[in-house]
N, C-alpha and C positions, 0 to 999 in steps of 0.2 A: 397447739400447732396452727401455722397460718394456711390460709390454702389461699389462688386464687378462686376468683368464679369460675373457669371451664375445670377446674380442678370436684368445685364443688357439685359444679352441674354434672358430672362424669361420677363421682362417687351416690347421687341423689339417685340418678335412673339407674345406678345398677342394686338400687335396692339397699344399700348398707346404710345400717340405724345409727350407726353412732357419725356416720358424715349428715345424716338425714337431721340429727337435734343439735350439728355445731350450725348447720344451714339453716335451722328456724332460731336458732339462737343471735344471727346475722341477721335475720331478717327482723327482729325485733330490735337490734340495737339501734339505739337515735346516735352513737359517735358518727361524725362523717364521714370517717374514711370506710368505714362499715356501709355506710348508706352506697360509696360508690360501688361496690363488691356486691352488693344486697340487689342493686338496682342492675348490673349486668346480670348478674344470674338470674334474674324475674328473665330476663331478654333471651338466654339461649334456653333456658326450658319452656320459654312459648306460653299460650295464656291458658291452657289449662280447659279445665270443664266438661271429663270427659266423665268422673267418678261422679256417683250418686252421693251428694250431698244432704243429710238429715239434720235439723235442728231438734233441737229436743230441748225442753222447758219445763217448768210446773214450779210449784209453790215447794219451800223446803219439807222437808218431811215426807215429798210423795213416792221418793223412791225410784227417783230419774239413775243416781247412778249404779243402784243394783240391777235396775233393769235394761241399762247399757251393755253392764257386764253378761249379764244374761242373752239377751239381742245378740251381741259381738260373738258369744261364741258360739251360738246358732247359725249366725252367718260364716264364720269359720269353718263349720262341720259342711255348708254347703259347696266350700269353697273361694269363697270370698279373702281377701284382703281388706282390713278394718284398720281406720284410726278413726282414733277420737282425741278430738281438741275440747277441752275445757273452758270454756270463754267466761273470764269472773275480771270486773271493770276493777274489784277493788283487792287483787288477790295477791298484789305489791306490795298493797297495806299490810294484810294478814296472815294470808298465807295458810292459813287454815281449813279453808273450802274444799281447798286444792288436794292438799295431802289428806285429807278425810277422802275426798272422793277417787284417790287411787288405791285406797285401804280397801275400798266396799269394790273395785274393780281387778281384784288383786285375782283373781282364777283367768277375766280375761290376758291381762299385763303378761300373765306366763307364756302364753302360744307367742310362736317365731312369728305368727302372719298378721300380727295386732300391734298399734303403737300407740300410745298414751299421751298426751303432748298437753301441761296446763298452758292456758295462753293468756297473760295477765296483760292489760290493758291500757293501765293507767299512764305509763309510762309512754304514749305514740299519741303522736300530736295529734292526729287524725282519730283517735280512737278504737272502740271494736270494729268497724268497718275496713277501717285501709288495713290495720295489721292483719285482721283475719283474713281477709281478702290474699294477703302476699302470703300467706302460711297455707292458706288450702291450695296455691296454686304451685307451692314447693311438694306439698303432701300426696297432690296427684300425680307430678311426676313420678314419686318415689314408688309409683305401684298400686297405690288403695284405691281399690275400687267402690268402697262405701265408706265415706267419712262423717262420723259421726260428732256432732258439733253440740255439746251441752251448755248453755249458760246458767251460770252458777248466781242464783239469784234472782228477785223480781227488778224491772225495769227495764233503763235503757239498753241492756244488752240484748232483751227480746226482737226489739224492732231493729238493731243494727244487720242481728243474725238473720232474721227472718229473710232480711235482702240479700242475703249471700247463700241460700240454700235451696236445694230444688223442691222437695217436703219438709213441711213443718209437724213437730210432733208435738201433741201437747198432752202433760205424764199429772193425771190427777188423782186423787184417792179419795175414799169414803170414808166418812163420821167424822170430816170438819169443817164441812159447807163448803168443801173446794170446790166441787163444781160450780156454784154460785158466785164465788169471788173469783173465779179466773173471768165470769162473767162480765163480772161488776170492773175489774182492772181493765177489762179489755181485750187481754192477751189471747183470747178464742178468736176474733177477728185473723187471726196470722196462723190459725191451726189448721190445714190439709189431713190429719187422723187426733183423734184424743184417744189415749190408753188408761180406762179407771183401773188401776195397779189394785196389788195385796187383795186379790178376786179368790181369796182362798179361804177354806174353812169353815166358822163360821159368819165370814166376811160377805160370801158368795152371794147372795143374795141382797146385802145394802152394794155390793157391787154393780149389778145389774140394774137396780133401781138408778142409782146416779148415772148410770151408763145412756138409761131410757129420758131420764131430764135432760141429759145434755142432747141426745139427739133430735130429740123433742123441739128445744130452742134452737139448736142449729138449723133443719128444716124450717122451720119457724123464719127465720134472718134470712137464710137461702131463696126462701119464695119469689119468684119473678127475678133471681138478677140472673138464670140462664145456665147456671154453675152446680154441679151436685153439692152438696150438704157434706162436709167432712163426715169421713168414716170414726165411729164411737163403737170401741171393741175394751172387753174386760181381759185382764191377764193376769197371770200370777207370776212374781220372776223369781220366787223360791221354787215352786212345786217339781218345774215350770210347767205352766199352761197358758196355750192363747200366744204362746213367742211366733208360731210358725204361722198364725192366722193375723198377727200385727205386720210381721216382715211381706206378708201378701199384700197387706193395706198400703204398706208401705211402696212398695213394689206397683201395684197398680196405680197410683195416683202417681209414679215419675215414670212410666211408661203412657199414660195417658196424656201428658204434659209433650213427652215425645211426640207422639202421634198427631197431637193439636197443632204442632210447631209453638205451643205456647213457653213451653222450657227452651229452649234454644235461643227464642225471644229475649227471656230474661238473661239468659247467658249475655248476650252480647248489651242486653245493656248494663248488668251489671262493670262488661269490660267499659265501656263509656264514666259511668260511675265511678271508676279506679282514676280513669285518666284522668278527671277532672277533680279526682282527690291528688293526685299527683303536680297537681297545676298548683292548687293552693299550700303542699308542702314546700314546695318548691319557694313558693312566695312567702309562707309563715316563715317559715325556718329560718332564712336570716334575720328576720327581725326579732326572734329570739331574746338576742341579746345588745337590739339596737337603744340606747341612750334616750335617744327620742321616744321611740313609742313607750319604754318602759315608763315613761315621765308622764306620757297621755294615757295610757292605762291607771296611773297614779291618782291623775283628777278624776277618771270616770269612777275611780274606786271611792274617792272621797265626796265625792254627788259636787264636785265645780265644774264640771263638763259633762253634758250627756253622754250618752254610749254612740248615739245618732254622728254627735259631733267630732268624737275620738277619730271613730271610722271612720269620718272623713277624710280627714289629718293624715291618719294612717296611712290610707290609699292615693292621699297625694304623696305622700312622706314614697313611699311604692314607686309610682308612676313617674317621680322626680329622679330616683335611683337609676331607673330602668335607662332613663337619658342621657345618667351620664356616661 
């Protein structure tokens, strides 16, 4: 069924799921006529940023989307409105991550006040950043007041997400030196709470030990820059235990961002950041399938033209268009 945008923007805010995923499905398509449709509707639902934003990350095996599912219907029972976006760069390719991870969130999926939404990446020229950007700003109109945003994997999806979210969560586990190699990668730099997961049984104990390492070096990195030290809390999200004292951390570190004016801050620049990703879609996208550049991307592919010197080209090849 086709709809226009005020069609779509009228079906989003009043809450209905199945207008809600043909709308993120639009916003994801690269056809054109789609982008025009895609890009009125960003304009009558306004730019969004009223829902609490969570990223959530960690190494595979730690247990990020049991413990979503678990979170999700915690905050459910409070009252809340939950989605969770799925952000996996290569999950076009596979397709695997994806569907495992709403198997293991399958008790959340069932409640009417939760929506699931994988958001695969590969396909949007701008990558995790602009597409997820237009999906959380569809997602808050539809209602949710906490969206929950997992990257499915290590790397560049940590740092795209980390820019589009108000808390960063980072979801680690005991007895395989995770704590230590989220170090070593980096990805603790972008964490506002770490959650050491599976804190149960006879787990409990190497839980709290890695709990105390990581707080240990956090404090540690924290020293003199003026900033508290992310919160390092242990949970279980079978038992469950430690859910209602994570959603606190969570809770207090985007309420304290309120209070600083420092969230709000990042709100409007992350709107700056869109714009300026919208500048350069605007300008990649016909050259797509221009003749020219595909010829000087040809020599930079085969080392007889720099990359230095391509872009040059390019952006005359640009700026000569623009003229005519």
């Amino acid at each position: 069924m086709n709809h226009d945008a005020e069609t779509y923007a009228a079906g989003v805010r009043a809450g209905q799921r199945h207008v809600l995923s043909r709308a993120l499905t639009l916003i994801e398509s690269v056809r054109p006529a789609d982008r025009v449709t895609a890009r009125r509707l960003l304009e009558l639902l306004g730019p969004g940023g009223t829902a609490h934003r969570i990223g959530i990350s960690g190494v595979p095996g730690g247990g990020k989307s049991t413990l979503i599912d678990t979170l999700g219907r915690h905050l459910i029972a409070a009252g809340h409105r939950v989605a969770v976006l799925a952000v996996d760069p290569s999950s076009r390719r596979t397709g695997g991550s994806i569907l495992g991870d709403r198997t293991r969130m399958a008790g959340l999926g069932a409640h009417r006040e939760a929506f699931i939404r994988p958001t695969p990446s590969s396909g949007a020229l701008g990558g995790v950043a602009d597409s997820t950007h237009d999906v959380l700003t569809v997602v808050e109109a539809a209602g949710y007041d906490v969206i929950l945003v997992e990257t499915v994997g290590v790397g560049q999806s940590e740092t795209a997400v980390a820019d589009l979210v108000d808390t960063f969560l980072l979801v680690t586990v005991t007895g395989t030196g995770d704590g230590l190699q989220a170090i070593k990668m980096g990805v603790l730099e972008w964490a506002d709470v770490v959650a050491v997961t599976k804190a149960d049984g006879a787990n409990v104990t190497a839980a709290r030990s890695v709990a105390r390492e990581l707080g240990s070096a956090l404090r540690l990195a924290h020293r003199g820059s003026g900033d508290p030290p992310p919160a390092v809390l242990t949970c279980s999200a079978t038992e469950p235990a430690g859910i209602a004292e994570l959603w606190a951390a969570l809770r207090e570190h985007h309420e304290r961002g309120l209070a600083s004016g420092t969230l709000e801050a990042r709100r409007r620049h992350r709107r700056v950041v869109r714009l300026r990703a919208g500048v350069r879609d605007a300008l990649l996208r016909p050259l797509a399938a221009d003749p020219e550049v595909a010829a000087v991307e040809d020599e930079v592919r085969r080392g007889t033209r720099t990359p230095e010197e391509g872009a040059d080209l390019i952006v005359a090849a640009v700026r000569r268009r623009m003229r005519e």
